[in-house]
PDBQT receptor file of N, H, CA, C and O in Angstrom, charges set to zero:
ATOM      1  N   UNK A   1       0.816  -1.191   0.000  1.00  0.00    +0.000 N 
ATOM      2  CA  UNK A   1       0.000   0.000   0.000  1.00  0.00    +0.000 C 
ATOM      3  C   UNK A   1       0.867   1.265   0.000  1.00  0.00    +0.000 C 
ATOM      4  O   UNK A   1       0.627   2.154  -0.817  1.00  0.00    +0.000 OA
ATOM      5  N   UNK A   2       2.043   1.399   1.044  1.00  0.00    +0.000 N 
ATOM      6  H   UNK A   2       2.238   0.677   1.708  1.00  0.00    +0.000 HD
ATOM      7  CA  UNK A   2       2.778   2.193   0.621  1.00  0.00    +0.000 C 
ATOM      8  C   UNK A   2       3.534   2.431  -0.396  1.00  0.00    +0.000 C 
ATOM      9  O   UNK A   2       3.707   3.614  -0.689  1.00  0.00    +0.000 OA
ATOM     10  N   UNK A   3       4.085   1.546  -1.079  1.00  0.00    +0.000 N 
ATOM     11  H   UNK A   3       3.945   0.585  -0.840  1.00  0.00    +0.000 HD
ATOM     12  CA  UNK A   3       4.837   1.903  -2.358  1.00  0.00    +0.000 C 
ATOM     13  C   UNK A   3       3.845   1.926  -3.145  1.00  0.00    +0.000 C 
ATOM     14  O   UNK A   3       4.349   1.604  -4.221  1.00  0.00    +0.000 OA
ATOM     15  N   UNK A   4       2.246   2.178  -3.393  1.00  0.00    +0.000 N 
ATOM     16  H   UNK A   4       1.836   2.440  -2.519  1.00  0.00    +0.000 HD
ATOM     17  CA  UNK A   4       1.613   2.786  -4.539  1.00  0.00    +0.000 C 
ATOM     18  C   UNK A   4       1.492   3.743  -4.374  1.00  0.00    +0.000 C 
ATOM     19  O   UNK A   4       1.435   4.461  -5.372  1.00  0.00    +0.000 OA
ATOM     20  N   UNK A   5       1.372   4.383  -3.003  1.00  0.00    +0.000 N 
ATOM     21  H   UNK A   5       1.419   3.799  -2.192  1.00  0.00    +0.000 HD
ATOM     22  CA  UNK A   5       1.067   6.333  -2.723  1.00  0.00    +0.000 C 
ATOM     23  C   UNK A   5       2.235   6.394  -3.085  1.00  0.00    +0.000 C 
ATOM     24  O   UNK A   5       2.559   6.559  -4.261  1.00  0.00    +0.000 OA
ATOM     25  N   UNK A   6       3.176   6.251  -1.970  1.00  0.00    +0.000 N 
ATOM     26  H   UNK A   6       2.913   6.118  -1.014  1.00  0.00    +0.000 HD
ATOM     27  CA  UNK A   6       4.820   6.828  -3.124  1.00  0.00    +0.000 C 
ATOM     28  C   UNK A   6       5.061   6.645  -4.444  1.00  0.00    +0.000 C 
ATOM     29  O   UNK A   6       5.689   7.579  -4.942  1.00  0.00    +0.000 OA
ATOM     30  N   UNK A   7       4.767   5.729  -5.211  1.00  0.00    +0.000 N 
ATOM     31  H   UNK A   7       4.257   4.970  -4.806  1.00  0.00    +0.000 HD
ATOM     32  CA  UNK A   7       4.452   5.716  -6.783  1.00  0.00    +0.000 C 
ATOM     33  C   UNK A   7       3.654   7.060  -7.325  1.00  0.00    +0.000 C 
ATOM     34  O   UNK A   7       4.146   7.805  -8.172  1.00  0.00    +0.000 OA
ATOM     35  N   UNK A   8       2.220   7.289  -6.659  1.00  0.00    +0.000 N 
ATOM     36  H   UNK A   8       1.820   6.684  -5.971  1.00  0.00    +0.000 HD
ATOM     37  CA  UNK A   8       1.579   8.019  -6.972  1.00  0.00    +0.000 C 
ATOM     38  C   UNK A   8       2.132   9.475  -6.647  1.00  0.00    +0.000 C 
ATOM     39  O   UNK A   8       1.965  10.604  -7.108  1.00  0.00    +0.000 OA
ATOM     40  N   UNK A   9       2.750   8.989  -5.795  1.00  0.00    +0.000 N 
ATOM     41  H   UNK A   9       2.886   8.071  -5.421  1.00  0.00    +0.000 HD
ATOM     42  CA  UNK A   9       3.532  11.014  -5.222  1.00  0.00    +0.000 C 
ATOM     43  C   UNK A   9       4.392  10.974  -6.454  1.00  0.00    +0.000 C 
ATOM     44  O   UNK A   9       4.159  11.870  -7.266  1.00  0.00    +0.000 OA
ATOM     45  N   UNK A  10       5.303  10.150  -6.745  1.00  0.00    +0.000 N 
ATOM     46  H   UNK A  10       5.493   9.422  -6.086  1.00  0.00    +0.000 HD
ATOM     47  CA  UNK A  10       6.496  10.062  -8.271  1.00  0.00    +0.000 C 
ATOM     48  C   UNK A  10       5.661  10.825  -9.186  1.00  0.00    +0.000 C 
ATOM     49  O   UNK A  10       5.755  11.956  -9.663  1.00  0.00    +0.000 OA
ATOM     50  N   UNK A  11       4.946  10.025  -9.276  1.00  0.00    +0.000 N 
ATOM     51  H   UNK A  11       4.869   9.107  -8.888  1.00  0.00    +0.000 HD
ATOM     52  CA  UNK A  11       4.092  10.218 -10.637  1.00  0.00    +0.000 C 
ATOM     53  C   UNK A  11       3.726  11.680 -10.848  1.00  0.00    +0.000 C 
ATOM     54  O   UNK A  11       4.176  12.410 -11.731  1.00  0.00    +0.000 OA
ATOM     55  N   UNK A  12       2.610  12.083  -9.656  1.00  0.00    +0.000 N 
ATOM     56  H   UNK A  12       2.245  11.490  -8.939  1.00  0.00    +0.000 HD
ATOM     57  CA  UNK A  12       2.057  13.488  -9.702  1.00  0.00    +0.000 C 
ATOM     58  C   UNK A  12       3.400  14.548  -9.892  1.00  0.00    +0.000 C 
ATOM     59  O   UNK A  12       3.493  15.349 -10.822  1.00  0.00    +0.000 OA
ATOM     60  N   UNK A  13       4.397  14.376  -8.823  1.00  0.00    +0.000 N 
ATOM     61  H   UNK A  13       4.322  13.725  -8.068  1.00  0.00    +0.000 HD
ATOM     62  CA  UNK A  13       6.130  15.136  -9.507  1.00  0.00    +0.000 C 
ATOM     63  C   UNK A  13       6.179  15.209 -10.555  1.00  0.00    +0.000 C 
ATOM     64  O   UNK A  13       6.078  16.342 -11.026  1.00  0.00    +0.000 OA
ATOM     65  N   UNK A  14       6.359  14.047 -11.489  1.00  0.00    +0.000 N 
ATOM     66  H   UNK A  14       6.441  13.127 -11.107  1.00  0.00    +0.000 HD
ATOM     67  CA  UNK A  14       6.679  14.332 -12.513  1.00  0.00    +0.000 C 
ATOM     68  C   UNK A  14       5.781  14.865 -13.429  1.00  0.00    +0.000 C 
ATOM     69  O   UNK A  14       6.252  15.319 -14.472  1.00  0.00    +0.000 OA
ATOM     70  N   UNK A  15       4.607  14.899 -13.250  1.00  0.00    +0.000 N 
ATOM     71  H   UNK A  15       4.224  14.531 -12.403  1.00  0.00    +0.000 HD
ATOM     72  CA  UNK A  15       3.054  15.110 -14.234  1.00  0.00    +0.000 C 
ATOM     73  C   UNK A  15       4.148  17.288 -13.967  1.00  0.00    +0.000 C 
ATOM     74  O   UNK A  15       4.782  18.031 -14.715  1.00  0.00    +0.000 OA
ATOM     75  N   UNK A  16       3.693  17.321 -12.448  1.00  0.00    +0.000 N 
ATOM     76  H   UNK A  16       3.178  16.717 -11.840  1.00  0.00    +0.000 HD
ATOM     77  CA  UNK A  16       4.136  18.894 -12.532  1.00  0.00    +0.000 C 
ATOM     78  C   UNK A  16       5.899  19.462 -13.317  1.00  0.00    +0.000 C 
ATOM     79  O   UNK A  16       6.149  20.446 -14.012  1.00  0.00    +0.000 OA
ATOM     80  N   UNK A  17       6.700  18.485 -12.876  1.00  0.00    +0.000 N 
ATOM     81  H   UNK A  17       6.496  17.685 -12.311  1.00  0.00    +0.000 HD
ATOM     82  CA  UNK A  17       8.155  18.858 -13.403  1.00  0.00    +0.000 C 
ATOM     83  C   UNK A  17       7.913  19.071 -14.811  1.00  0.00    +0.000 C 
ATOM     84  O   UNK A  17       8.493  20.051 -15.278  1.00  0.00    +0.000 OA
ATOM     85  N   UNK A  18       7.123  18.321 -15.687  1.00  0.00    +0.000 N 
ATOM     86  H   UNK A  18       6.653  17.524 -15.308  1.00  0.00    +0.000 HD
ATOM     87  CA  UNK A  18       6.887  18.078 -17.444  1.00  0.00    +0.000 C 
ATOM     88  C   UNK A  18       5.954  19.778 -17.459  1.00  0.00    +0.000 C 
ATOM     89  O   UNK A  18       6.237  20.649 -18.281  1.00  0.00    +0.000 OA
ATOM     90  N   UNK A  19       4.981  19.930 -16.506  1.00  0.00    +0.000 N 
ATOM     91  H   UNK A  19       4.752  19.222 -15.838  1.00  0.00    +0.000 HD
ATOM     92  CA  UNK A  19       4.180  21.020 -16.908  1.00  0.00    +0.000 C 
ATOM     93  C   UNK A  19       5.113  22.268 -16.864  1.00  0.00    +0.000 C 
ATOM     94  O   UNK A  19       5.101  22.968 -17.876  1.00  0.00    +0.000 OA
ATOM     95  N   UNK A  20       5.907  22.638 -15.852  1.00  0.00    +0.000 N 
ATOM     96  H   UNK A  20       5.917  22.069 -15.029  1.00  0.00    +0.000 HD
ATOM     97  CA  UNK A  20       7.018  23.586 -15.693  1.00  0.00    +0.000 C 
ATOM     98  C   UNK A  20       7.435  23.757 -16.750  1.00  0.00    +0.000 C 
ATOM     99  O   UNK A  20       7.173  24.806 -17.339  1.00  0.00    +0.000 OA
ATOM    100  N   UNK A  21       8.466  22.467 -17.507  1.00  0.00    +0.000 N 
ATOM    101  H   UNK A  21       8.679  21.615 -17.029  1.00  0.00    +0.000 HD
ATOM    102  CA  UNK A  21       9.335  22.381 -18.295  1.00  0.00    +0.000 C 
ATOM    103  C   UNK A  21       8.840  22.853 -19.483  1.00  0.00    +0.000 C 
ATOM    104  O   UNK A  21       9.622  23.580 -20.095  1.00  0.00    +0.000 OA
ATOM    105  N   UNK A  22       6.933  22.498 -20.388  1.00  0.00    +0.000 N 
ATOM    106  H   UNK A  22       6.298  21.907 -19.890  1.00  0.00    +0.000 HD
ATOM    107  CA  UNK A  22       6.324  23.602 -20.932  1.00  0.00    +0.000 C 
ATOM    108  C   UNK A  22       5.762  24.537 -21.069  1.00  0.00    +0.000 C 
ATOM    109  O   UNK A  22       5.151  24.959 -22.051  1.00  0.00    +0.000 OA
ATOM    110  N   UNK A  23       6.003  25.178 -19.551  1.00  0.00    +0.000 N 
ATOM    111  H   UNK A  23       6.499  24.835 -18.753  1.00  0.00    +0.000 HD
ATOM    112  CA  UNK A  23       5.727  26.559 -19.567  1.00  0.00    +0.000 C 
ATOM    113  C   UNK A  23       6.758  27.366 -19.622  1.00  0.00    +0.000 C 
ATOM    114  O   UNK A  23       6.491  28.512 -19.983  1.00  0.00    +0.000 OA
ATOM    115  N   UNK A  24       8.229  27.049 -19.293  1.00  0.00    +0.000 N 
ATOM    116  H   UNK A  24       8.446  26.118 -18.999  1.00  0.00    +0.000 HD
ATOM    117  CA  UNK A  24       9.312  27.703 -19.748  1.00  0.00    +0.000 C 
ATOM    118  C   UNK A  24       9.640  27.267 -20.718  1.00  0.00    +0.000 C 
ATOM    119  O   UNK A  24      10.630  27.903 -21.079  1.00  0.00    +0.000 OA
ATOM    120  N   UNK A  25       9.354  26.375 -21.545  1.00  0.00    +0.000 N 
ATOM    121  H   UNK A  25       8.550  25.858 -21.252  1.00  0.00    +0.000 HD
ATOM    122  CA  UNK A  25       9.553  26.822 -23.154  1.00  0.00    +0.000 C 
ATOM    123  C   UNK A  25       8.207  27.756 -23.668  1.00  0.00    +0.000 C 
ATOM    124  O   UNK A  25       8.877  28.659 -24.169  1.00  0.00    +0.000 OA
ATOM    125  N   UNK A  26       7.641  27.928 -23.761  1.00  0.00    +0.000 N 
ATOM    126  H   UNK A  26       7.097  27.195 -23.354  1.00  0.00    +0.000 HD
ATOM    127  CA  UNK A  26       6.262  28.518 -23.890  1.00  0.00    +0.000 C 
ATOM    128  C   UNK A  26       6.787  29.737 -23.705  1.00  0.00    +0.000 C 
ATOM    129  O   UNK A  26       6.986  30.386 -24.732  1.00  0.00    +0.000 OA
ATOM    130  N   UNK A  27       7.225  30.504 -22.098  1.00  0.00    +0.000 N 
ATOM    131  H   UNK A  27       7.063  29.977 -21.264  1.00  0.00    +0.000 HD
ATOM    132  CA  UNK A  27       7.043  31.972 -21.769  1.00  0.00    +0.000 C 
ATOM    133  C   UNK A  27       8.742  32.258 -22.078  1.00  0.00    +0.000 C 
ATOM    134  O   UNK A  27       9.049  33.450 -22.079  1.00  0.00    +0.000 OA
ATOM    135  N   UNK A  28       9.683  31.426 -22.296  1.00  0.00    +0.000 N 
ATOM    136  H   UNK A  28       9.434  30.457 -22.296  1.00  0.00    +0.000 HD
ATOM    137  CA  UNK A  28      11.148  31.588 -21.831  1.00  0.00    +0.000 C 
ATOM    138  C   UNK A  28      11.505  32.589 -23.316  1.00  0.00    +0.000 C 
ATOM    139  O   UNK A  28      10.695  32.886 -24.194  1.00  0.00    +0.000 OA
ATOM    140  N   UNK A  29      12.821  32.928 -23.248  1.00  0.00    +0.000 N 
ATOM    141  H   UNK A  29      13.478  32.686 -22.535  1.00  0.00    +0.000 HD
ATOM    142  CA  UNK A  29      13.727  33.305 -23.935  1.00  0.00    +0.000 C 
ATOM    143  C   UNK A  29      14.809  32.475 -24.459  1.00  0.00    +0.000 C 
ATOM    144  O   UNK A  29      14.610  31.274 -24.277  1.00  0.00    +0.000 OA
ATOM    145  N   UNK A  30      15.800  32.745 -25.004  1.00  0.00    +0.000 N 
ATOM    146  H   UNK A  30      15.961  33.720 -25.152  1.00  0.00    +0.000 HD
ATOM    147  CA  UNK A  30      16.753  31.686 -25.555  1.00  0.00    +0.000 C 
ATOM    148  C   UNK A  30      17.708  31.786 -25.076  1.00  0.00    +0.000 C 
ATOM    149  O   UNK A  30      18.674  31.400 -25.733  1.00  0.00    +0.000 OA
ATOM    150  N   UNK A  31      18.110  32.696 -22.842  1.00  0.00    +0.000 N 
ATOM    151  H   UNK A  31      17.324  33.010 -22.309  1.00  0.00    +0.000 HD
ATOM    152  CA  UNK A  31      19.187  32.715 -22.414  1.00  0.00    +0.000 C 
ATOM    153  C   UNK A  31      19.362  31.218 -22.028  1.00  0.00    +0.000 C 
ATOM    154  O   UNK A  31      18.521  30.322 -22.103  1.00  0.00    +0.000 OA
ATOM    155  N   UNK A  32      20.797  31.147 -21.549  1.00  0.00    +0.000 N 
ATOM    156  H   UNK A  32      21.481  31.874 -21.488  1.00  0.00    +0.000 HD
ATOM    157  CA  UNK A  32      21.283  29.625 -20.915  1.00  0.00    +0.000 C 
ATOM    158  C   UNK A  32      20.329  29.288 -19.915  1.00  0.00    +0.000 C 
ATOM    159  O   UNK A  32      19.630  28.278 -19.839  1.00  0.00    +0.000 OA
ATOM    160  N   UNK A  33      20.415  30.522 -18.965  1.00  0.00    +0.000 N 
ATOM    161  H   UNK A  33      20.983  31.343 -19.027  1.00  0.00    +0.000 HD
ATOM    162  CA  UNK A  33      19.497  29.768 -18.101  1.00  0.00    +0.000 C 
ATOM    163  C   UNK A  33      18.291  29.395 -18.450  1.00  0.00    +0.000 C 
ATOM    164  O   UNK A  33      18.102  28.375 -17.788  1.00  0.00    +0.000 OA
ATOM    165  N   UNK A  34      17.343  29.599 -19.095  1.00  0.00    +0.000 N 
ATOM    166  H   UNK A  34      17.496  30.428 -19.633  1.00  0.00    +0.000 HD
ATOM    167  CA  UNK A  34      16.380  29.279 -19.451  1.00  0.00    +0.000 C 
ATOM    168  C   UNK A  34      16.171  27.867 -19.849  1.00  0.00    +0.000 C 
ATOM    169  O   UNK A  34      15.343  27.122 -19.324  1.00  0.00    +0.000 OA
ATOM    170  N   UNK A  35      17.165  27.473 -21.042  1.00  0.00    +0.000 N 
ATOM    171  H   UNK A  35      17.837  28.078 -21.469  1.00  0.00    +0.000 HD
ATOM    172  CA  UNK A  35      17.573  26.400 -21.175  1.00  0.00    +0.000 C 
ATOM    173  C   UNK A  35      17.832  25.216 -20.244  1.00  0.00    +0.000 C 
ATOM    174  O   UNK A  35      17.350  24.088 -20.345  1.00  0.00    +0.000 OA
ATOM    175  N   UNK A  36      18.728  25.701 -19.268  1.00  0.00    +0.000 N 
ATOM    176  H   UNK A  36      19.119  26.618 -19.186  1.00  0.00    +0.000 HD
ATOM    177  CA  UNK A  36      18.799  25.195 -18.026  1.00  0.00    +0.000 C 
ATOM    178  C   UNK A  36      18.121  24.486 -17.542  1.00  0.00    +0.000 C 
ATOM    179  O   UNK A  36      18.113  23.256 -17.477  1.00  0.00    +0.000 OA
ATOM    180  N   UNK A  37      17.015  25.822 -16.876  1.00  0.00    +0.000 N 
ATOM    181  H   UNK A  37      17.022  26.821 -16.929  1.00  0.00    +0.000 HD
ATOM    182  CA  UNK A  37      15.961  24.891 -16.206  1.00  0.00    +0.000 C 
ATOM    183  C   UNK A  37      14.905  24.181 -17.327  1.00  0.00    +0.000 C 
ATOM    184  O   UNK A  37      14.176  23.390 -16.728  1.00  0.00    +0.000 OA
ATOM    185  N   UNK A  38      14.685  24.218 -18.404  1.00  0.00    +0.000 N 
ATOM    186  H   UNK A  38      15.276  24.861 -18.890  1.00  0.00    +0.000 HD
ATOM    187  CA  UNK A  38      13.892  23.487 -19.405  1.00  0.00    +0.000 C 
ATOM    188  C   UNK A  38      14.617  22.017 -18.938  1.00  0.00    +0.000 C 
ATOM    189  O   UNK A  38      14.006  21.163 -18.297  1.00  0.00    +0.000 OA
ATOM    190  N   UNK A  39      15.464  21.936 -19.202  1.00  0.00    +0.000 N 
ATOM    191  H   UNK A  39      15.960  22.630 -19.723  1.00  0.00    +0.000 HD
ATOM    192  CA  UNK A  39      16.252  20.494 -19.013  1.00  0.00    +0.000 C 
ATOM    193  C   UNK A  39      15.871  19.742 -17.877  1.00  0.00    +0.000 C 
ATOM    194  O   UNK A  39      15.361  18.626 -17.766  1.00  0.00    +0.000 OA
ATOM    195  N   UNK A  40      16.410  21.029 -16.646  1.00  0.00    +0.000 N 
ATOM    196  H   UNK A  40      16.824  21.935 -16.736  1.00  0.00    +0.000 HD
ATOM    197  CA  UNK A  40      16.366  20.489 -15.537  1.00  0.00    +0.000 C 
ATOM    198  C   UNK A  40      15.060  19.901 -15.123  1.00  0.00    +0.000 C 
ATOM    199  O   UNK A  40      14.951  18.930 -14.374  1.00  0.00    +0.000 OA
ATOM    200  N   UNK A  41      14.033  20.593 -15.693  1.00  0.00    +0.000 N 
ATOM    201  H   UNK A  41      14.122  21.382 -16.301  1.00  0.00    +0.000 HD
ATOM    202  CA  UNK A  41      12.304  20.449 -15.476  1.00  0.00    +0.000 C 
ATOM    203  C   UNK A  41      11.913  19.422 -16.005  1.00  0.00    +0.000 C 
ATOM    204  O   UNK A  41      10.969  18.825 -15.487  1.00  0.00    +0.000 OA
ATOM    205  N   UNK A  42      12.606  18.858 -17.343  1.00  0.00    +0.000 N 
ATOM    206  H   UNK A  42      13.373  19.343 -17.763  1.00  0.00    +0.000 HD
ATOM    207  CA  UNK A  42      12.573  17.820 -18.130  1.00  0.00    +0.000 C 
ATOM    208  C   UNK A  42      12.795  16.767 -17.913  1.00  0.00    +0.000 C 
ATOM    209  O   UNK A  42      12.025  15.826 -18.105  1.00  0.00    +0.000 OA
ATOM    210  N   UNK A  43      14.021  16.711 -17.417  1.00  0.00    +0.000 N 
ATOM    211  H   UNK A  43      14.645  17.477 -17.261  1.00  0.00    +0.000 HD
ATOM    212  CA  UNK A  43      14.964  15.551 -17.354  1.00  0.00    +0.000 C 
ATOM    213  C   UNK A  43      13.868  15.027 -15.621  1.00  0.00    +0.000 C 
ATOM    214  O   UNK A  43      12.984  14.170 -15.605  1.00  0.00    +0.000 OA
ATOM    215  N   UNK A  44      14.239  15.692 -14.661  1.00  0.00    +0.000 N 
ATOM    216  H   UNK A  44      14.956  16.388 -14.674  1.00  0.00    +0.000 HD
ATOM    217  CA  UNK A  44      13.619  15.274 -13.463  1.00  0.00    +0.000 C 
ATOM    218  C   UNK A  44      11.862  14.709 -13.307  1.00  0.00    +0.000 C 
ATOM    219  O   UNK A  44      11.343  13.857 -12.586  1.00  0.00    +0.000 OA
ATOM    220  N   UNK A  45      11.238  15.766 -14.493  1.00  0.00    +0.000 N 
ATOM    221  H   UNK A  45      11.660  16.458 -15.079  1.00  0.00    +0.000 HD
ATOM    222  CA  UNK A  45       9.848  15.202 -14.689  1.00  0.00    +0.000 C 
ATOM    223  C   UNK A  45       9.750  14.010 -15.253  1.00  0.00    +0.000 C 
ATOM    224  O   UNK A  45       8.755  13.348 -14.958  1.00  0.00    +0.000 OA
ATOM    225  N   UNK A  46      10.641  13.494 -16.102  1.00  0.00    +0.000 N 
ATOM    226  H   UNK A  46      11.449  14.032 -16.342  1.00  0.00    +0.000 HD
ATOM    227  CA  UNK A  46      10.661  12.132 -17.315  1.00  0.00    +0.000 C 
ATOM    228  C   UNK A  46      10.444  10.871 -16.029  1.00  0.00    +0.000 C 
ATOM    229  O   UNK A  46       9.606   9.981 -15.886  1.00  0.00    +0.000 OA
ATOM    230  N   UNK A  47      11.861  11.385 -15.073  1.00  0.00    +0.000 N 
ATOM    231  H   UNK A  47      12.542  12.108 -15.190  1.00  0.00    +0.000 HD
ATOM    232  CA  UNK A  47      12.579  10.540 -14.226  1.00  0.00    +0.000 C 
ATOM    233  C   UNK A  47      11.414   9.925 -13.151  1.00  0.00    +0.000 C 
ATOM    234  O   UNK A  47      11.029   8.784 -12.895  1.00  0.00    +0.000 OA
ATOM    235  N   UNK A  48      11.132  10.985 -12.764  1.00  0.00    +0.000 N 
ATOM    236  H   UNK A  48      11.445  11.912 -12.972  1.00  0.00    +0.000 HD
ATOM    237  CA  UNK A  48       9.828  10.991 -11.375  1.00  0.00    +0.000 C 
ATOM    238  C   UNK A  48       8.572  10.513 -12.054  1.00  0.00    +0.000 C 
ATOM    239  O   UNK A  48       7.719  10.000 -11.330  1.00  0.00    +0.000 OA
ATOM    240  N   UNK A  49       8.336  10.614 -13.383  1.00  0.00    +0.000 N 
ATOM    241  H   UNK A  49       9.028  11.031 -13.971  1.00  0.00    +0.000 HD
ATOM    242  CA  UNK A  49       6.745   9.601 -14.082  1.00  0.00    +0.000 C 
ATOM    243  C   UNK A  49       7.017   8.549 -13.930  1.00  0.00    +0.000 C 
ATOM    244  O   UNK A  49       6.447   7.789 -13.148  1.00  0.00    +0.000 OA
ATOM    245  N   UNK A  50       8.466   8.121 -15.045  1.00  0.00    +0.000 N 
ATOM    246  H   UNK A  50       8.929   8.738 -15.681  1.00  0.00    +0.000 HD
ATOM    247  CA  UNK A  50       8.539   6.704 -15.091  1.00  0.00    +0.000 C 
ATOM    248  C   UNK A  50       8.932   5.919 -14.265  1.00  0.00    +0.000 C 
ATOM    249  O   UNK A  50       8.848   4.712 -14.495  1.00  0.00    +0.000 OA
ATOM    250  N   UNK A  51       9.476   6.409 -13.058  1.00  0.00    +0.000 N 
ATOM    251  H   UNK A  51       9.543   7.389 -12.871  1.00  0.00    +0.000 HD
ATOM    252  CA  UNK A  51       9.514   5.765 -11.848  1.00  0.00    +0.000 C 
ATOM    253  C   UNK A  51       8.621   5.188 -11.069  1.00  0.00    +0.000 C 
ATOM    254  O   UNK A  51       8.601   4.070 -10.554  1.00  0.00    +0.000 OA
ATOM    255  N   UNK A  52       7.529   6.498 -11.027  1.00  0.00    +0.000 N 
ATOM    256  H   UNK A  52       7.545   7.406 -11.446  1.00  0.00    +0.000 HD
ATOM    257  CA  UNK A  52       6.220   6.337 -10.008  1.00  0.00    +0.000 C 
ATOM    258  C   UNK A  52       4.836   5.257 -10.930  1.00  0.00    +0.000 C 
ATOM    259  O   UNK A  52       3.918   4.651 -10.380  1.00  0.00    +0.000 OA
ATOM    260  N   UNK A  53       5.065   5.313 -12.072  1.00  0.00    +0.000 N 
ATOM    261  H   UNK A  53       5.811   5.806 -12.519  1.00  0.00    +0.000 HD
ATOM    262  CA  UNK A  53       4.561   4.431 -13.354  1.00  0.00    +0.000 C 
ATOM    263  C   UNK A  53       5.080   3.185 -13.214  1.00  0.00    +0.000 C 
ATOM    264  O   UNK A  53       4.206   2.323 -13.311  1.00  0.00    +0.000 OA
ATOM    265  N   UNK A  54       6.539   2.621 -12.956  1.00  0.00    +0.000 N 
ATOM    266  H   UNK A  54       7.249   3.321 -12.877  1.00  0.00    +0.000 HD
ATOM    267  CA  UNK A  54       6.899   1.776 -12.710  1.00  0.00    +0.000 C 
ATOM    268  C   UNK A  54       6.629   1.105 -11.301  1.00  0.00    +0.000 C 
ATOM    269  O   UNK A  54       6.231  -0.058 -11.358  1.00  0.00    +0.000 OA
ATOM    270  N   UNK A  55       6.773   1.616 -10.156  1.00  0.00    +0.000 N 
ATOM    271  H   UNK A  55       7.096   2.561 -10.110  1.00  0.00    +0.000 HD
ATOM    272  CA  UNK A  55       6.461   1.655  -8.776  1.00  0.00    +0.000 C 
ATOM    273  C   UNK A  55       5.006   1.242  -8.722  1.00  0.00    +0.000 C 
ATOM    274  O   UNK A  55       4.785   0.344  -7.909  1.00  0.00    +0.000 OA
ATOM    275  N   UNK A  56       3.541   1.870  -9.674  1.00  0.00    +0.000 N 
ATOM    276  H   UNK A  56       3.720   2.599 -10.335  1.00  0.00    +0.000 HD
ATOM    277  CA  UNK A  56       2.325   1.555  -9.069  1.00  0.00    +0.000 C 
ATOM    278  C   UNK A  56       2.656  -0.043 -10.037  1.00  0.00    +0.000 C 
ATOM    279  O   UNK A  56       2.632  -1.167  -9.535  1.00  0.00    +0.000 OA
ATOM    280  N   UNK A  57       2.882   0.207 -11.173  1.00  0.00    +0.000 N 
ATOM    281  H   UNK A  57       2.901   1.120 -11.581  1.00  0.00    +0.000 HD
ATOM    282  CA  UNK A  57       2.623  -1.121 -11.638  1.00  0.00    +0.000 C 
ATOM    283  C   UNK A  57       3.435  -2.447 -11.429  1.00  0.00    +0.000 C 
ATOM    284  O   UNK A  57       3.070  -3.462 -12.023  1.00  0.00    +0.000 OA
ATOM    285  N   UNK A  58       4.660  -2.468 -10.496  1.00  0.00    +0.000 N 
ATOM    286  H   UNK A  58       4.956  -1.644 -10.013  1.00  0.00    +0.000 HD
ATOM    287  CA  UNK A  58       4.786  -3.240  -9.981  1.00  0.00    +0.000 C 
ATOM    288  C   UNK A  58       4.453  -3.846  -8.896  1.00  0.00    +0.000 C 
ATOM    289  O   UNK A  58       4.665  -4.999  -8.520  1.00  0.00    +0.000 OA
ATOM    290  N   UNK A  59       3.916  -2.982  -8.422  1.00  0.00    +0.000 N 
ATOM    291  H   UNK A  59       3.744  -2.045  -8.727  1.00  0.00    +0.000 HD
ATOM    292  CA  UNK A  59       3.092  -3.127  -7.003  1.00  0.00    +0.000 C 
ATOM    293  C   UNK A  59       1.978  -3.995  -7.421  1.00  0.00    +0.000 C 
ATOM    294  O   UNK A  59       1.319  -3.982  -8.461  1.00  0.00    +0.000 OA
ATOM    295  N   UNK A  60       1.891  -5.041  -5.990  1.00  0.00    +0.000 N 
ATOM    296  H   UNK A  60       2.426  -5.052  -5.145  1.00  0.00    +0.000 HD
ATOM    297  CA  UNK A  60       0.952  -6.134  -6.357  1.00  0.00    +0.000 C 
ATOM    298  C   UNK A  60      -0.343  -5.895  -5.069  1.00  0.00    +0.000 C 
ATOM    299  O   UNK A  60      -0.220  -5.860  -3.845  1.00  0.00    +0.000 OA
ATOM    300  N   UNK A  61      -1.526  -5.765  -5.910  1.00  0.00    +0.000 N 
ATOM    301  H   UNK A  61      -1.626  -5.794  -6.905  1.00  0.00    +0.000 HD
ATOM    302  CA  UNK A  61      -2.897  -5.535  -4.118  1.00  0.00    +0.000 C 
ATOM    303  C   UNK A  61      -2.663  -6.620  -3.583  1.00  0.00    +0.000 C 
ATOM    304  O   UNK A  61      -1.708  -7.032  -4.244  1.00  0.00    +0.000 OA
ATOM    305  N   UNK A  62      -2.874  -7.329  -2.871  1.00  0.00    +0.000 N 
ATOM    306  H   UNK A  62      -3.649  -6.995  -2.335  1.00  0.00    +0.000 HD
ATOM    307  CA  UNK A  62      -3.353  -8.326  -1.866  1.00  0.00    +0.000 C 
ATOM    308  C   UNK A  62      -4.688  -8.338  -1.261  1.00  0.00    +0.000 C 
ATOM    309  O   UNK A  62      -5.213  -7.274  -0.934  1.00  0.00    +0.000 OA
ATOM    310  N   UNK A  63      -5.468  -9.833  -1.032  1.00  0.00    +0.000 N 
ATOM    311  H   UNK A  63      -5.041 -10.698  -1.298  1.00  0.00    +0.000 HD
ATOM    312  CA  UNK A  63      -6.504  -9.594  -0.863  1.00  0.00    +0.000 C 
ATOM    313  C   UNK A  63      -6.647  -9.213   0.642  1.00  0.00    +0.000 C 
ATOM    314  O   UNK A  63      -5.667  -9.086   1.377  1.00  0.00    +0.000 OA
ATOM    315  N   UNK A  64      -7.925  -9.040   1.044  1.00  0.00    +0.000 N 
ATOM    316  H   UNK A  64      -8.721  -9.143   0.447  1.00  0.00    +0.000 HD
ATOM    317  CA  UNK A  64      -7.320  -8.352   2.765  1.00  0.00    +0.000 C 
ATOM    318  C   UNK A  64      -8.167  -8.920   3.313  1.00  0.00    +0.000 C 
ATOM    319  O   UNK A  64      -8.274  -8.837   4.537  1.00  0.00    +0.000 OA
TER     320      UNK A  64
C-alpha cells in the first residue's frame, strides 16, 4: 500500500516537473538559463513519471 502512494507522489512530480518544463519553453527566452531549467524540469519530470509508473505497476494488491 505504501509503495503505490509513493508511486503516486512520483508520478504526480513528474506530471508537474513536465508542466514547468512547458511553460518555460512557452514563456522563456533563448538565455542559458532558461535552457537550463527546461532540461532540468525535463529531465527530473521524465525521471519521477517513469519511476512512479513503474512503482504503481509493480506493485501487487493483496486480498485483505
Amino acid at each position: 500500500m505504501e509503495k503505490r502512494v509513493f508511486g503516486i507522489i512520483l508520478t504526480v512530480l513528474g506530471i508537474i516537473g513536465l508542466i514547468m518544463a512547458a511553460m518555460n519553453f512557452m514563456n522563456g527566452g533563448s538565455n542559458t538559463h532558461n535552457v537550463k531549467e527546461i532540461f532540468t524540469y525535463s529531465i527530473l519530470g521524465v525521471v519521477f513519471f517513469f519511476s512512479g509508473i513503474a512503482l504503481i505497476r509493480s506493485t501487487r494488491d493483496k486480498a485483505a
